[in-house]
C-alpha positions as CSV (number, residue, x, y, z in Angstrom):
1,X,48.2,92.0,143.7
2,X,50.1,93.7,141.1
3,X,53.3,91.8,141.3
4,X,51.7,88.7,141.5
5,X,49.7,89.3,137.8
6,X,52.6,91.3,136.9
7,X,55.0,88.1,138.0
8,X,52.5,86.0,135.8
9,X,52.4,88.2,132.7
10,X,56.0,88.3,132.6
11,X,56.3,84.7,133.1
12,X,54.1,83.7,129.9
13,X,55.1,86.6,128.0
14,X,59.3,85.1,128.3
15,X,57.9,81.7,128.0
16,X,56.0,82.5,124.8
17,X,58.8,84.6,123.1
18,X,61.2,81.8,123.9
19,X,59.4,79.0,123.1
20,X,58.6,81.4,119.5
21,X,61.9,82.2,118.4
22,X,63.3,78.4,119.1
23,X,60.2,77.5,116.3
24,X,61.7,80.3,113.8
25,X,65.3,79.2,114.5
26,X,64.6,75.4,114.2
27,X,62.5,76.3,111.2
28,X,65.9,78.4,109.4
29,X,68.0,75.9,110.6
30,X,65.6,73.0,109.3
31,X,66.0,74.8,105.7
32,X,69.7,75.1,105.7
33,X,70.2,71.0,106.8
34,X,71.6,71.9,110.0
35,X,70.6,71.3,114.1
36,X,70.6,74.0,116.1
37,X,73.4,72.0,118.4
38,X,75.6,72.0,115.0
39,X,74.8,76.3,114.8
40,X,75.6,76.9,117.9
41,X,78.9,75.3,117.2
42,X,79.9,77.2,114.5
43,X,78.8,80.4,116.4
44,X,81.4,80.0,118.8
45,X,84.4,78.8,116.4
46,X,83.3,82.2,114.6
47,X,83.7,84.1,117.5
48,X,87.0,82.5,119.1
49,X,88.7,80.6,116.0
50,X,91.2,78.8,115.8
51,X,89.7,77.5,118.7
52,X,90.9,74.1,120.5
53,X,88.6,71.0,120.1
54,X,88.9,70.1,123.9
55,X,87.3,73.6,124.2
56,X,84.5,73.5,122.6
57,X,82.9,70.6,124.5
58,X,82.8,73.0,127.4
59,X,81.4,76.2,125.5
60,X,78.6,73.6,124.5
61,X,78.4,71.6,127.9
62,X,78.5,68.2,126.4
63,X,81.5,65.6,126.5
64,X,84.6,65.3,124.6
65,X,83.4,62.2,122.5
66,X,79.5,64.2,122.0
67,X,81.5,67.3,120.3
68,X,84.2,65.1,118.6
69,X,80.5,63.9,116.9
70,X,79.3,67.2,116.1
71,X,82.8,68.1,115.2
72,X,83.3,65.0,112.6
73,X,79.6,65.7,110.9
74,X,80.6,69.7,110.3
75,X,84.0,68.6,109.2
76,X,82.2,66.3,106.4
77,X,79.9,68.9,105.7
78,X,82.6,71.5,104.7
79,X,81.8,74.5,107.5
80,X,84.9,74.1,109.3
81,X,88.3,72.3,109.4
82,X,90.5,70.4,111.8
83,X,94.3,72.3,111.6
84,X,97.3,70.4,113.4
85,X,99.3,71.8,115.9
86,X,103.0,71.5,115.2
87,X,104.1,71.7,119.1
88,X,102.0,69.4,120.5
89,X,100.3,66.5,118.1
90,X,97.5,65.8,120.7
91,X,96.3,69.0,120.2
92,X,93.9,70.2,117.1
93,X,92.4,73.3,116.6
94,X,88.9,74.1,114.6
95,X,88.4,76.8,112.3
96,X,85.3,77.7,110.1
97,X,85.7,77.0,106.3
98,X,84.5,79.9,103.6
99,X,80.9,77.4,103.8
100,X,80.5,77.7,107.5
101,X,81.4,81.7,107.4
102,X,78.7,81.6,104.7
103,X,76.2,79.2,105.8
104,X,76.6,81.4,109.2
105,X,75.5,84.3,107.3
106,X,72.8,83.0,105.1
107,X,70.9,81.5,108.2
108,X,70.3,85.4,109.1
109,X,68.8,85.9,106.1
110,X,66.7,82.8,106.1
111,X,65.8,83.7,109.4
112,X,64.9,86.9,108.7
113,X,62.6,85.9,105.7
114,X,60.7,83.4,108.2
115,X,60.2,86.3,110.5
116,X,59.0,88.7,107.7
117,X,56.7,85.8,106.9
118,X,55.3,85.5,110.3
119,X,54.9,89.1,111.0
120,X,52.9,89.8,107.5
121,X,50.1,87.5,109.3
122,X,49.5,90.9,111.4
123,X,47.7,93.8,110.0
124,X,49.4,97.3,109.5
125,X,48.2,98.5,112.5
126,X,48.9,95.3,114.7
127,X,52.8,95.3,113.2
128,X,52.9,99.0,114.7
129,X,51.2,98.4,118.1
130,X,53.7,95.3,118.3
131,X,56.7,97.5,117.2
132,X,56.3,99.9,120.3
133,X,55.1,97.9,122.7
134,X,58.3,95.6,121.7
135,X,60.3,99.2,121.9
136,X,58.8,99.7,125.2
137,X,59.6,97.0,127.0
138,X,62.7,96.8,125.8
139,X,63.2,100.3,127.7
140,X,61.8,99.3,130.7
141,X,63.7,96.0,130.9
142,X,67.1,98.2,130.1
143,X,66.6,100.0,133.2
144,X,65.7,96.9,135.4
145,X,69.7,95.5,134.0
């Protein structure tokens, strides 16, 4: 009987935390005029650039012609920047601009303000009883890994 409520408890409690931090994320990413599709995009030119365009539609899972898109719209925004390759023509690399390193970095802040926002809505005493049961089952799930 355990598992089974434990199963269920679990179940909620992931669906809840997800479905909670896609609404703060949506929400920073609302305020900086961006979709989260476009973020996740500039997350991984961040983390691999230059990167090749024909790669990013598979870090992303969406076609060649869905990411050229996504690619264009950033472009025209400013966050990153097509560069040429001088060996092969038909193949073009994406890097982030000094706007997409920034806007990057300012959606952590925004984010973290929203969060601030939403955890003030809890008494003293609530924020520390969330802070170590958080803390808590953090540990346990560490050991479960």
């Amino acid at each position: 009987m355990i598992m089974e409520d434990l199963n269920n408890e679990l179940s909620t409690f992931f669906i809840n935390c997800s479905t909670w931090f896609h609404d703060l994320a949506r929400e920073s990413l609302n305020e900086l005029g961006i979709t989260p599709g476009q973020y996740k995009l500039l997350h991984i030119i961040k983390k691999s650039q230059p990167c090749k365009m024909s790669e990013l539609g598979d870090n992303i899972h969406v076609s060649y012609g869905s990411t050229t898109v996504m690619v264009n719209k950033l472009v025209e925004m400013g966050l990153i920047e097509r560069m040429d390759y001088p060996k092969d023509r038909r193949v073009i690399y994406i890097k982030l601009t000094e706007s997409g390193a920034s806007l990057i970095d300012e959606h952590q802040k925004v984010f973290n303000e929203i969060l601030d926002r939403r955890l003030a809505k809890l008494t003293e005493e609530e924020q520390k009883i969330l802070f170590g049961s958080v803390k808590e089952l953090n540990q346990l799930l560490e050991r479960l890994l």
